[in-house]
N, C-alpha and C positions, 0 to 999 in steps of 0.2 A: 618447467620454468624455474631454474634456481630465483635466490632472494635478491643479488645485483642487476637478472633480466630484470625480474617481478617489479622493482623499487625504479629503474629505468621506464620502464612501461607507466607504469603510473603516474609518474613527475612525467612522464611525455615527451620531455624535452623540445628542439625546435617542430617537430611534425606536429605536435600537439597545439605551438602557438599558431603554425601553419592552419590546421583543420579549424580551431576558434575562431580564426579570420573568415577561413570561408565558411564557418557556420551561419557566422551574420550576413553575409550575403545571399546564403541559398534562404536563410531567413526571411528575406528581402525580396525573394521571387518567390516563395512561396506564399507570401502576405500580399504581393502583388494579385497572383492568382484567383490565390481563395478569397481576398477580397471584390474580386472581378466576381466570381461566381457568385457571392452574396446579392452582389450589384446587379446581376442578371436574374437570381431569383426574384428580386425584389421587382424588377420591370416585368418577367412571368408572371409573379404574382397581380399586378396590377391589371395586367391585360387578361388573365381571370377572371378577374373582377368585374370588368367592362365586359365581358362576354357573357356573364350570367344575369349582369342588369337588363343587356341587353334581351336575352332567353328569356328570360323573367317580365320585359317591357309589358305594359297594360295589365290588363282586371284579369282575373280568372289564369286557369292552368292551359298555356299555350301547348300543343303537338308538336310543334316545328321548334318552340322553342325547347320543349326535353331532347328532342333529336339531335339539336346542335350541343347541347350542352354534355350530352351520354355519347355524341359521336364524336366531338374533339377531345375529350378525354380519353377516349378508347381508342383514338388513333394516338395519341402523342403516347402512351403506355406500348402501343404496338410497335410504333417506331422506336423507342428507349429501349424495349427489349431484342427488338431486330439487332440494333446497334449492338449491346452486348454479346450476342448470341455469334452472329458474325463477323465481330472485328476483335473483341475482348472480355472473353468470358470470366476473367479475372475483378473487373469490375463490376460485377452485378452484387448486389446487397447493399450493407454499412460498407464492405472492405476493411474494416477495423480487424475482422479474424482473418483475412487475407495477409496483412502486414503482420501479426502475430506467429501466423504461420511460418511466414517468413524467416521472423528474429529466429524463430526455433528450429531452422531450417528441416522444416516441415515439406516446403517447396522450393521454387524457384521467383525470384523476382519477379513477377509482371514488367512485360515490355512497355517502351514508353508510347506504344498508341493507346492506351491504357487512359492517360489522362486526356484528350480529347474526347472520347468515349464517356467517361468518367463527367466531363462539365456538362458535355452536350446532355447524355442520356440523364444525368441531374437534376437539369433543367427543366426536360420535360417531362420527368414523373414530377417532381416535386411541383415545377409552376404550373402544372395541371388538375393541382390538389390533392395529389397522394397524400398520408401521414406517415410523412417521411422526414430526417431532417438532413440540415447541409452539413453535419459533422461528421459522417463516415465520406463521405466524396470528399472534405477539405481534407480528412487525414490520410486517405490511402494517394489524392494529389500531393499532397506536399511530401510522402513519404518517397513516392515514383519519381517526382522533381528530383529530390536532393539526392537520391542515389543514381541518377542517372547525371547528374552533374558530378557529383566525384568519382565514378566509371570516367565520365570524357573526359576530365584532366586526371586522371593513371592514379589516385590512390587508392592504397590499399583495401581486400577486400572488408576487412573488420573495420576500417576505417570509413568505408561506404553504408555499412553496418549503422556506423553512429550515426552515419546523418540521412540516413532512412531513417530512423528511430525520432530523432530532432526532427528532419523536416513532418512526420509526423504529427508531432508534438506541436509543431509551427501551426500542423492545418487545423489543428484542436482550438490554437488560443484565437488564430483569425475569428475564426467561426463564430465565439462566444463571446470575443474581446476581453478571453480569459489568460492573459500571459502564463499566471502563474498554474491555474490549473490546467493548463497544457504538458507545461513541463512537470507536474506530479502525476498526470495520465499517464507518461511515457513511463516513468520508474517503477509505479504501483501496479500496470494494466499490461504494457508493454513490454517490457522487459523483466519483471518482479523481481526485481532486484536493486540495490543503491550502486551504481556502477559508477564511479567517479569521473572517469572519461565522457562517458556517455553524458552523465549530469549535466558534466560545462559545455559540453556541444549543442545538448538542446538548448539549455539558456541561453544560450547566444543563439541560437534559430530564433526560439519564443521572440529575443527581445526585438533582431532586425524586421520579424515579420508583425509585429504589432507597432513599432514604427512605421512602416509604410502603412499597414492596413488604417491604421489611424490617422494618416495624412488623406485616403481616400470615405475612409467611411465616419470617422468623426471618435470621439473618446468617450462617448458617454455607455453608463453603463445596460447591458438590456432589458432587467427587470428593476429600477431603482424604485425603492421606496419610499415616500418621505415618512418620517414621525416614529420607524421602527424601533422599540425600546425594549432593553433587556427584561424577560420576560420574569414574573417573580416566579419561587422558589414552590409556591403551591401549586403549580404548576405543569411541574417538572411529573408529575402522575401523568396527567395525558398527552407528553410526548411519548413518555412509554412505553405507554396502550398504544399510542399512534404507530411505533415501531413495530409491534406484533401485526397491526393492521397491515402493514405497508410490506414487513413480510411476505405474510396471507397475499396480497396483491401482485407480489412480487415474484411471485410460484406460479398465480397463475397466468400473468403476462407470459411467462417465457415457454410455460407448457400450449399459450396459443399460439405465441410465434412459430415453436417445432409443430405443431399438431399441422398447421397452414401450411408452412413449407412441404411437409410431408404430403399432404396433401392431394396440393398442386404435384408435387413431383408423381405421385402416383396415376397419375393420368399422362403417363408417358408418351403413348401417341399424339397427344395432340401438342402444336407446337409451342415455344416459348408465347411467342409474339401475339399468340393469339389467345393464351391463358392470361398475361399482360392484361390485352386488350378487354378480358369478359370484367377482373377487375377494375379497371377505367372505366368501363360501362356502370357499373356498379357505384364510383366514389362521381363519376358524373352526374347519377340522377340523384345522389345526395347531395350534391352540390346545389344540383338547380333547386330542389327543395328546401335546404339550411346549409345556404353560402358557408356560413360559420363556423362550420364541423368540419370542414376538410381543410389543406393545408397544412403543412408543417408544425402547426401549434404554436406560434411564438403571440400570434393574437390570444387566443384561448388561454394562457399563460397570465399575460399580461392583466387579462381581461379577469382570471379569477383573482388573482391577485390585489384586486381593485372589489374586490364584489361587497357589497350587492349592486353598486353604480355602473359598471361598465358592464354586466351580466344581461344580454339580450332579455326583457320581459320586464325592466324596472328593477322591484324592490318589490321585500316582503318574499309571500307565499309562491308568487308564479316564477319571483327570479330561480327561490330554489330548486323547484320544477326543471326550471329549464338549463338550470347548471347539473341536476345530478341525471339527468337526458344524455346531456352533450358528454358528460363523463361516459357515461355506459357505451354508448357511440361509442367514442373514441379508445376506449379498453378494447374494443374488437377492430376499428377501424387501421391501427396501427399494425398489428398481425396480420392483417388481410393484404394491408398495402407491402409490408413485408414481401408475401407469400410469391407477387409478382416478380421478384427479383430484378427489378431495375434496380439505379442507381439511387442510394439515398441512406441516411443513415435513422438511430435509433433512438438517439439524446433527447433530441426536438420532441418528437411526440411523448416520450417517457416523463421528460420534463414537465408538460402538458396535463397530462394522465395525475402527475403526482398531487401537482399544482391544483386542481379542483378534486384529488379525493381529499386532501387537507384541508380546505374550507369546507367541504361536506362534515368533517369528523370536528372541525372546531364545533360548523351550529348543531350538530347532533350534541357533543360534550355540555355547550354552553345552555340547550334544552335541558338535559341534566342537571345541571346547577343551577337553573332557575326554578325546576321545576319538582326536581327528587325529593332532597331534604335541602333547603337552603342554609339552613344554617350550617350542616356539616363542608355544604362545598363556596358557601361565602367567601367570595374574592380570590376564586379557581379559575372563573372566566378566563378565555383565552381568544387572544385578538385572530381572527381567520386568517387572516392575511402573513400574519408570523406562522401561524400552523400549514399555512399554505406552502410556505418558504424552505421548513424544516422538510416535510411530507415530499419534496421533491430531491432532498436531500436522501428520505429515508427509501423514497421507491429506487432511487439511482441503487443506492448501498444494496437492494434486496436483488435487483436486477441485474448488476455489473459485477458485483460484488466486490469496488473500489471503492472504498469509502472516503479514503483521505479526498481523489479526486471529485467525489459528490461533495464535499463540503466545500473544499477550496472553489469549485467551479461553482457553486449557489452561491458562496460570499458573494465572489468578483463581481458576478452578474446582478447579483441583488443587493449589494451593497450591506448586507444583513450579516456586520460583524458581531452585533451584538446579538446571534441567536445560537454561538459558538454553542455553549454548554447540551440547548435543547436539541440542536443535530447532532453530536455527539451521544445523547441516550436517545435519540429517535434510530440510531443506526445501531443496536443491541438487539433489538431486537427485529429489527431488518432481516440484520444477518442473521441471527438466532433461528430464525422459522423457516430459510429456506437449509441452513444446514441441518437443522434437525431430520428431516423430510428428504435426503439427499439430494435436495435440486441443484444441479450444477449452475455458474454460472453463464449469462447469455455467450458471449463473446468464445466461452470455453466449448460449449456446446455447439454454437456454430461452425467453430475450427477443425472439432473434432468429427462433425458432421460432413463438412466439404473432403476431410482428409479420405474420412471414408469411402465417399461419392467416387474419388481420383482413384483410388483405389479400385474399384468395382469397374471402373471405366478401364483403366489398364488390364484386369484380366479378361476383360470382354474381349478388348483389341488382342489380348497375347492369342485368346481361343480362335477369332475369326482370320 
């Protein structure tokens, strides 16, 4: 490409004012969607609810009620995996390295029964209480939307390109009612690169699809906090320590996510739907046992975020108990639910995960400073709820290994503009510990993992 294509390309010209138009309309149906799908987790999730009260109804440990409660879960996972298995094997997982794949044409686009598949099989991992969450299904729906909308009106293929990437980006900001950290996920995560064209195509996705989403699901933000104050400068030591923590955490989240997939795969004989099923068995009878561990995480989230008040067991001794419980759970419960390969992504529960090891590391820290030498760590104290906040910023960065996007998507969501400085050194050493150690990142390792899989799969078929 000489430098008058180059500098034509770039300024766009009319196709470019073209494709901005229609960015904010696939915007628009993409926000339509992924906000419908919210709106159906949300009514899943309820009638969960009502199902394990029910299970649960009277004194004592019912028979009939684990049955119902370990047998509707193990069929909606059986059914979610059927779904994928024989209509779109392209939607099983986050799909976040599916659309990855893609940009780098690694594969081919997934067809558009892809997104039916994709809500439906959602639905029922996730409203069955997988730890799963709705942000790998909002992104690979909005990515499969928006390129299969500029396929049917004939533009071009790089230009389909962008708005796979946008509409993407669109099913990120639905999800979180993060505009802006939608469109830094696509540049940072998706594409790794500052692509100019690309940029203003998602923006305009982000902004029509949080316009509608927001006319349907409301504007407020999902983890707001009141009273959050810039943290002082004595401080700034145990974020990070926190960052090495979250690191450390951050290695071995993703080493049980591969270890679980591998796993399950290794039991090859036996079918999708029915390896599915044995874990739905499994998140069902923790279900009927502690409602509160399973699901997506945005309660658990919210809930540590708030602690010790909103932390099942009160206050004091037994909340912390019972908060660093439901952490451990849920370190293993999200890989497991992983492993099933339904539809469902990996934010949700990660988020979850971060959010109560950072209240755990504040009251450890804050022991410390009451308890070590006081006078050397007088007015170190560190409010939990702030450490909560950074800590979900630092397990993303350790985990994804997109840090712009962990903090802009913690701001949006938590309203925690004033924690800029401490997620910022909380994500030093994030990153630091899983590069040191060569951990890849998730998203990278998964891609490169399914490439593999496709691979092995075609020289099977060239042999037979």
């Amino acid at each position: 490409m000489d430098a008058v294509t180059a500098k034509k390309e770039w300024r766009g010209g009319a196709d470019l004012m073209g494709l901005v138009a229609l960015s904010l309309v696939v915007g628009g149906v993409v926000g339509f969607v992924a906000a419908a799908f919210r709106l159906t987790l949300d009514w899943a999730d309820a009638r969960r609810v009502l199902m394990l009260e029910w299970a649960r109804g009277g004194e004592g440990l019912s028979i009939w009620g684990v049955v119902a409660a370990i047998g509707a879960c193990a069929l909606a996972a059986a059914l979610a995996a059927w779904l994928v298995e024989r209509f779109s094997p392209d939607s099983a997982g986050s799909g976040i390295p599916h659309v990855e794949s893609v940009l780098q044409h690694d594969v081919p686009i997934a067809p558009g029964r892809l997104i039916p598949v994709k809500f439906i099989g959602g639905v029922l991992a996730i409203g069955s209480g997988f730890a799963l969450g709705r942000e790998g299904p909002s992104v690979q729906i909005g990515a499969t939307i928006a390129h299969e909308i500029g396929r049917w009106l004939g533009w071009r293929k790089v230009d389909c390109r962008s708005l796979l990437a946008a509409g993407a980006g669109a099913g990120l900001a639905t999800a979180f009612n993060a505009p802006i950290g939608g469109s830094v996920f696509v540049l940072e995560e998706l594409v790794r690169r500052f692509d100019t064209r690309i940029a203003i195509v998602t923006f305009g996705a982000s902004t029509g699809a949080i316009v509608v989403a927001r006319l349907m699901l409301g504007a407020a933000p999902e983890f707001a906090i009141a009273g959050m104050v810039e943290p002082s400068l004595r401080v700034m030591p145990a974020f990070l320590l926190l960052g090495l923590v979250m690191g450390g955490l951050g290695v071995l989240y993703n080493k049980l996510i591969l270890w679980m997939l591998n796993a399950t795969d290794g039991l090859s004989r036996v079918p999708r739907w029915t390896k599915a099923a044995a874990i739905g068995a499994v998140i069902g009878l923790i279900g009927f046992l502690w409602p509160v561990a399973v699901g997506g995480g945005d309660v658990l989230t919210r809930d540590a975020l708030h602690w010790p008040n909103a932390v099942p067991g009160g206050v004091g001794g037994t909340a912390i108990w019972t908060l660093a419980a439901l952490f451990a759970l849920r370190v293993v419960l999200g890989p497991l639910s992983y492993a099933a390969q339904t539809p469902g992504g990996l934010f949700a529960p990660l988020l979850a995960v971060g959010a109560q090891a950072g209240v755990l590391c504040a009251i450890g820290w804050n022991a410390i400073c009451h308890n070590a030498i006081p006078s050397v760590f007088s007015g170190a104290a560190v409010d939990p709820a702030a450490m909560g906040v950074v800590a979900m910023v630092g397990l993303f960065a350790a985990v994804v290994r997109a840090p712009l996007t962990g903090i802009v998507l913690v701001s949006e969501m938590t309203v925690g503009m004033t924690l800029l400085l401490p997620m910022i050194g909380v994500c030093v050493g994030a990153m630091l510990v899983p590069t040191l150690v060569g951990n890849e990142p998730i998203y990278e390792s998964l891609r490169m993992r399914a490439v593999r899989l496709v691979g092995l799969q075609e020289r099977e078929g060239q042999r037979l």
